[in-house]
DOFI-688675 format. One record per residue (C-alpha): x, y, z; residue number from 1; residue in three letters. Coordinates in Angstrom, 1 decimal, always signed. Layout:
REM residues N
+--------+--------+--------+-----+------+
:     xx :     yy :     zz :  nr : rest :
+--------+--------+--------+-----+------+
:      X :      Y :      Z : NUM :  ALA :
...
+--------+--------+--------+-----+------+
This chain:
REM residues 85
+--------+--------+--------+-----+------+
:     xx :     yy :     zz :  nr : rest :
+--------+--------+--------+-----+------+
: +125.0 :  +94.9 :  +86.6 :   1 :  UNK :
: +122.9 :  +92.2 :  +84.7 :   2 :  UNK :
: +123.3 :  +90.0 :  +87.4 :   3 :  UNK :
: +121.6 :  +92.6 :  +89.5 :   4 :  UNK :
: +118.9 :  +92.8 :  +87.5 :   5 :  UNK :
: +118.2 :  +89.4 :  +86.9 :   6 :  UNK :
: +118.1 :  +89.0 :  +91.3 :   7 :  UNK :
: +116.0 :  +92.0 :  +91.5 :   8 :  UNK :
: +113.7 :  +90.4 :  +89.2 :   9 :  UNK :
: +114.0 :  +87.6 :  +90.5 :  10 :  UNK :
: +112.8 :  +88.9 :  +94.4 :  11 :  UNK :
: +109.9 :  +90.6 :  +92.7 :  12 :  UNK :
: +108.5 :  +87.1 :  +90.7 :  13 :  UNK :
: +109.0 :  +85.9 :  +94.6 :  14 :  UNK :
: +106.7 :  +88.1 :  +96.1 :  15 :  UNK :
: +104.4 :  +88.3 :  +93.6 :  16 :  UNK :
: +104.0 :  +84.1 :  +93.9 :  17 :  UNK :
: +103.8 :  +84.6 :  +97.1 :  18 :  UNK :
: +101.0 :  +86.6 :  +96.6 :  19 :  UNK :
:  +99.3 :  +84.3 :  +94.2 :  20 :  UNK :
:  +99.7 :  +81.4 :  +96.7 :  21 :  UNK :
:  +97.9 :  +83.2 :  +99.6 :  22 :  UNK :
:  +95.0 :  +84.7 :  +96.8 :  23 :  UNK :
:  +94.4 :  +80.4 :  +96.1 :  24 :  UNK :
:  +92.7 :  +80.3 :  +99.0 :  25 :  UNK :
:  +89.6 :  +82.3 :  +99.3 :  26 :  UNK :
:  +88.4 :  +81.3 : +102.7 :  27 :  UNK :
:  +91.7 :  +82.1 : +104.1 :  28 :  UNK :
:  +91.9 :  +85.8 : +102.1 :  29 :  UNK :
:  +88.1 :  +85.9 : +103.9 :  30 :  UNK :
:  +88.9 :  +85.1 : +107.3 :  31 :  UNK :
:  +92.0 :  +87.6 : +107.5 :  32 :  UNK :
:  +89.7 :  +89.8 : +106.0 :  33 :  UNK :
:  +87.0 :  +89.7 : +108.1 :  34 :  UNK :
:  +89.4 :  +89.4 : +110.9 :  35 :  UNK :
:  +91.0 :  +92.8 : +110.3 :  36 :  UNK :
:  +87.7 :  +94.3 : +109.7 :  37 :  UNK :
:  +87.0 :  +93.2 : +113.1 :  38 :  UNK :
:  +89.9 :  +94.9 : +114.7 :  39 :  UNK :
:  +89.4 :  +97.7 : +112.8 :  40 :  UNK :
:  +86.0 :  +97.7 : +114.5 :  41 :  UNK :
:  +87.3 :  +97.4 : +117.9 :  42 :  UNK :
:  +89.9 :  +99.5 : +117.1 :  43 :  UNK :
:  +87.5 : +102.4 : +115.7 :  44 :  UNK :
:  +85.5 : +101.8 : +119.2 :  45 :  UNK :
:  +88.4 : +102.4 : +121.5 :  46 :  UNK :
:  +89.1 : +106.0 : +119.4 :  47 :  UNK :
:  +86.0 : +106.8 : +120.3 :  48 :  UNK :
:  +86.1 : +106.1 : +123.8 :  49 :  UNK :
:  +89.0 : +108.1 : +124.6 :  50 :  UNK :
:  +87.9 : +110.9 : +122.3 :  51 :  UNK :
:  +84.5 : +111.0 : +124.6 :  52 :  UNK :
:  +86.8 : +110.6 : +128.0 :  53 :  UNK :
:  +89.3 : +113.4 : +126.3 :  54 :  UNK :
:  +86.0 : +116.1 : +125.4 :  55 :  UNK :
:  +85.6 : +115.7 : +129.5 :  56 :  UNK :
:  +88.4 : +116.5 : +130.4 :  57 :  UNK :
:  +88.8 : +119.5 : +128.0 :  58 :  UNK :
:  +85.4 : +120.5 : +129.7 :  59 :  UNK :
:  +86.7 : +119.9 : +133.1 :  60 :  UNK :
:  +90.1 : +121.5 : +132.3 :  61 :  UNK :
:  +87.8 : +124.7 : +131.0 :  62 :  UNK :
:  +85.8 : +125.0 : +134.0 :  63 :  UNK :
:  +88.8 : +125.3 : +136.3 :  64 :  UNK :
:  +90.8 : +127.4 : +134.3 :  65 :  UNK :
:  +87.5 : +130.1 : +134.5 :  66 :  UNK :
:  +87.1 : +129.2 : +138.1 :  67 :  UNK :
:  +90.8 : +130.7 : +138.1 :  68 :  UNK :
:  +90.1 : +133.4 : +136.3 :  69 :  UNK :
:  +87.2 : +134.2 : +138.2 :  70 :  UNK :
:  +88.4 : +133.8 : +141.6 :  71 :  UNK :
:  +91.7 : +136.1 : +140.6 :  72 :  UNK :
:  +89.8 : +138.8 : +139.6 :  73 :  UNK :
:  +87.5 : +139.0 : +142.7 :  74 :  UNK :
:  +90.3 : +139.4 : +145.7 :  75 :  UNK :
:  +91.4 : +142.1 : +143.4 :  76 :  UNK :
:  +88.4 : +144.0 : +143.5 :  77 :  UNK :
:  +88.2 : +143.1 : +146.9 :  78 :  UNK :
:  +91.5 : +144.4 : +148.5 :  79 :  UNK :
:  +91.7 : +147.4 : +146.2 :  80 :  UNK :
:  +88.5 : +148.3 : +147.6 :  81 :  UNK :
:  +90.0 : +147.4 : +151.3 :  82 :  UNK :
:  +92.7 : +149.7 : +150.6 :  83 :  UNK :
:  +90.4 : +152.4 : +149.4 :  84 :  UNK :
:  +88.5 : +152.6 : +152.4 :  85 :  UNK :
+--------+--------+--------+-----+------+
């Protein structure tokens, strides 16, 4: 059980060099930085897009469905009248 704890503490003084090592390096840390900002950007952009493409659709996808609703409820009228006459 010891043991155990030694290795897990041993993993987490790892990782936290590891971190210490990439942190020496600020214009490294900067460039990943900026570079994820910049994907983030792009990323951000591409929502957008399809949100804009998916608002004209819904739109589209609304107009038929009262063209539908329309155009059922007028041969309706129009053969109960028919049969009336």
């Amino acid at each position: 059980m010891a043991q155990e704890k030694e290795d897990n503490q041993n993993s987490i003084g790892g990782g936290q060099s590891g971190q210490v090592r990439e942190n020496d390096n600020p214009q490294l840390l900067n460039s990943e930085m900026a570079k994820a900002f910049q994907e983030l950007a792009h990323g951000e952009r591409t929502a957008s897009a399809l949100e804009a493409k998916l608002d004209g659709i819904e739109s589209r996808i609304e107009e038929l469905l009262a063209s539908v609703e329309t155009g059922s409820r007028q041969p309706r009228h129009a053969s109960e009248s028919a049969a009336h006459k």
